[in-house]
C-alpha positions as a printed Julia matrix, in Angstrom:
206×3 Matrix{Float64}:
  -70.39  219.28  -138.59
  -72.96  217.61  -140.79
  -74.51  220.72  -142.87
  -77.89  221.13  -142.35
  -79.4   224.01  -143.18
  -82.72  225.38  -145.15
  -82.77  228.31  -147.22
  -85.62  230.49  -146.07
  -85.1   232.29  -149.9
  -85.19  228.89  -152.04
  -87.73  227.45  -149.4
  -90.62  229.0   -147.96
  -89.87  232.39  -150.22
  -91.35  230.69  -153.35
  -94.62  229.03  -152.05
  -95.34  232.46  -150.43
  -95.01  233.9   -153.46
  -97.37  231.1   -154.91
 -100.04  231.21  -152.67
 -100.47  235.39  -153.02
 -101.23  234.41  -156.39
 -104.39  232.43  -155.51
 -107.57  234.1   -156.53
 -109.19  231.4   -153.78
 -109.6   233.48  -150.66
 -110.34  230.34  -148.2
 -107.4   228.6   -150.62
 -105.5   231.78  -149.62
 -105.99  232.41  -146.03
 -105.43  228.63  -144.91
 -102.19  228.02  -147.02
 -100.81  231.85  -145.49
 -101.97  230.3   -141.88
  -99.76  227.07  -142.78
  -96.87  228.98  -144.0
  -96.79  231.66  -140.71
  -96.46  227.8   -139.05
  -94.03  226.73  -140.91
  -91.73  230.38  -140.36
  -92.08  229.52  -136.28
  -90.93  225.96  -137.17
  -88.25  227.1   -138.81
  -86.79  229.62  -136.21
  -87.02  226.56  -134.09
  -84.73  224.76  -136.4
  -82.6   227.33  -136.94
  -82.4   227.57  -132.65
  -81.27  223.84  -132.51
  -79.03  224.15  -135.21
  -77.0   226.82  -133.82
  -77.15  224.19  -130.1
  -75.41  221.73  -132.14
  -73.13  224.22  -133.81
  -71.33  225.33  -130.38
  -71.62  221.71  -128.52
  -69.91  220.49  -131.77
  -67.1   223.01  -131.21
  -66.52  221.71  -127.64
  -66.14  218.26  -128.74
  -63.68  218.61  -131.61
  -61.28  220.48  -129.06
  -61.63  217.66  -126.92
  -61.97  214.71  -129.13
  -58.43  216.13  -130.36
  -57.01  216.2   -126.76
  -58.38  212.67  -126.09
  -56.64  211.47  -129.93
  -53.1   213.27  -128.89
  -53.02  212.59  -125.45
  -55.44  209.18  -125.14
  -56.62  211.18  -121.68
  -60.05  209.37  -120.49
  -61.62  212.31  -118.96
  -61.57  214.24  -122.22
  -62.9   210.88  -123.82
  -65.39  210.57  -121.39
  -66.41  214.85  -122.25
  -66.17  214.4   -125.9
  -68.99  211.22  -125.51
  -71.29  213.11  -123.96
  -70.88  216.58  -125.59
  -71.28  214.37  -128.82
  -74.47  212.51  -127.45
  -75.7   215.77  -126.67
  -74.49  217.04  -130.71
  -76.64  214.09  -131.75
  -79.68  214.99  -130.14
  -80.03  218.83  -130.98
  -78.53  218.04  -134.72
  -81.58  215.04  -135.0
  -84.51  217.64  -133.59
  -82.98  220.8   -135.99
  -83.17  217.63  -138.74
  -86.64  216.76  -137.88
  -87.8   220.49  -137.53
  -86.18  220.83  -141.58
  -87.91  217.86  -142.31
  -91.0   218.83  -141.31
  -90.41  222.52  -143.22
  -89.87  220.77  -145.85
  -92.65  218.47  -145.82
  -95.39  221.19  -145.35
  -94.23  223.28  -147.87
  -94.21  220.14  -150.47
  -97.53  219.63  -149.93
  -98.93  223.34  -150.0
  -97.5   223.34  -153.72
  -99.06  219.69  -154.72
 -102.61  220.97  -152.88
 -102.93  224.11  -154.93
 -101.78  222.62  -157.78
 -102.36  218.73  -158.22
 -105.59  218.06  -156.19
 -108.66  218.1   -157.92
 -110.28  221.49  -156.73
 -113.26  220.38  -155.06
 -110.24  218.2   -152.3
 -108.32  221.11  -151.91
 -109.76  222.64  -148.91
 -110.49  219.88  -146.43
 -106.89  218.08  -147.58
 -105.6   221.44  -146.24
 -107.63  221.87  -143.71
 -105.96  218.51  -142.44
 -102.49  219.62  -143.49
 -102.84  222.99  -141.37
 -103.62  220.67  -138.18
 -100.38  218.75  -139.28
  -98.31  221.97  -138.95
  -99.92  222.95  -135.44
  -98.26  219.7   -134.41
  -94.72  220.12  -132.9
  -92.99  217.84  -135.01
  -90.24  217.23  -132.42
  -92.03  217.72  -128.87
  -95.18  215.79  -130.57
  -93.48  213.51  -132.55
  -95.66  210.43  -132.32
  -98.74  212.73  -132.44
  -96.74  214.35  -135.87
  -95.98  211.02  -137.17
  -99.86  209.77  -137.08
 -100.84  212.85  -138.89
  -97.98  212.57  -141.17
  -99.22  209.29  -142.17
 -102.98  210.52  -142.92
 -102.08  213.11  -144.9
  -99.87  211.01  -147.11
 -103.02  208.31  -147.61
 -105.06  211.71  -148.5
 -101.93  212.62  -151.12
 -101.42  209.07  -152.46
 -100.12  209.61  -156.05
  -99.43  212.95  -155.28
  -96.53  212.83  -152.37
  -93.26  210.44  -152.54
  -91.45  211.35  -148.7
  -88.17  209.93  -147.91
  -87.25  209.2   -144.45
  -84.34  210.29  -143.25
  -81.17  207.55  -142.37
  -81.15  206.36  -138.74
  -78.2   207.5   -136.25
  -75.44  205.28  -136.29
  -73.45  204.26  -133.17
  -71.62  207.0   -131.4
  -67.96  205.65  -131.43
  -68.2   204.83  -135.43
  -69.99  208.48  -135.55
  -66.87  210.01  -133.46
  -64.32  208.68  -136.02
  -65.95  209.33  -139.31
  -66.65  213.31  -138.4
  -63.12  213.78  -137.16
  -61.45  211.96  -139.93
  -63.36  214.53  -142.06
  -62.18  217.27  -139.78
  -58.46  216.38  -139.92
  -58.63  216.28  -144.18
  -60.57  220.08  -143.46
  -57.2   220.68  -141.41
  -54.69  219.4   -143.31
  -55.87  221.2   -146.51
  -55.51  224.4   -144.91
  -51.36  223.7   -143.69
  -48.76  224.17  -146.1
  -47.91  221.99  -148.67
  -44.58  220.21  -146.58
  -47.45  219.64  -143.79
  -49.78  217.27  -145.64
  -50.33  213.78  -145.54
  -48.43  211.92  -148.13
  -50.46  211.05  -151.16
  -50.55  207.21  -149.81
  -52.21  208.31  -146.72
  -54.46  210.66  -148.38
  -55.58  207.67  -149.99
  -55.97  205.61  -147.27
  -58.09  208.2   -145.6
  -60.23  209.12  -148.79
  -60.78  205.32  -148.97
  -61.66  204.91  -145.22
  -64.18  207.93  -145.73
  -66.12  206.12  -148.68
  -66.06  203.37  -146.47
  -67.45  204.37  -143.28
């Protein structure tokens, strides 16, 4: 399963830390409001996360049934349990994203921006993070967009790579599954070093 996961330690620990260091009081309170925000967001994330953990456990058993046996109702399982992987894997992504994105931009407010923009730029960013980023996502994506014309020279955000189709998906996870596998066998069990090849090279492909 494609790893996604945010330290709450290396993430949201440090900017805490941060902003109980501000001698700003208004500074203070609204960054602590953003920050108990970003904590539900990130439960949230965490929630999905663990969805796409056990729907991705159904479909390797019966992706592997449908690749040793070619049976079409296990085919036709493993699609939609995968569809369904997709979907809570892409909302835990966008909930990280959105952790991540908040907490960038408490660190560049308090200390980048000129003092007297501090407040109303996070004044804005604290209606940002009342904004469900997943359940609201247009509404998200609008706000998203002001605040980065407010943090122009301040913010560079990447956006994340589009979903690719779910049949090309299918192979290239359990391709990566079966090297996990075969690593763990013993040694007479493994691939020949040709085929290791082949798959290495089909990997760097895909």
């Amino acid at each position: 399963m494609q790893e996604v996961r945010i330290s709450y330690r290396n993430t949201i620990e440090p900017v805490k830390k941060l902003v109980d260091e501000l001698d700003n009081e208004e500074l203070k309170g609204k960054s602590l409001e953003i920050i108990r925000r970003i904590e539900e967001i990130y439960a949230k994330a965490n929630h999905f996360r663990e969805l796409a953990s056990a729907i991705y456990k159904d479909w390797q058993e019966n992706y592997s049934i449908y690749r040793k046996t070619g049976s079409d109702i296990h085919q036709k399982m493993a699609k939609v349990q995968y569809v369904q992987y997709r979907k809570h894997l892409e909302k835990a992504l966008n909930y990280y994203e959105a952790i991540y994105y908040l907490v960038d931009n408490i660190i560049k407010i308090i200390t980048l921006v000129e003092e007297n923009r501090r407040i109303d730029i996070l004044n804005t960013l604290a209606d940002m993070a009342n904004i469900d980023p997943v359940a609201q996502r247009a509404k998200y994506l609008k706000y998203k967009d002001r605040m980065e014309k407010m943090m122009e020279g301040y913010s560079i955000v990447e956006e994340g790579e589009e979903i690719e189709g779910i049949d090309k998906e299918m192979e290239k996870e359990f391709r990566e599954l079966e090297m996990k596998e075969a690593k763990k066998k013993p040694k007479e069990e493994v691939a020949p070093e040709k085929e290791w090849k082949k798959v290495i090279m089909d990997k760097e492909q895909a």
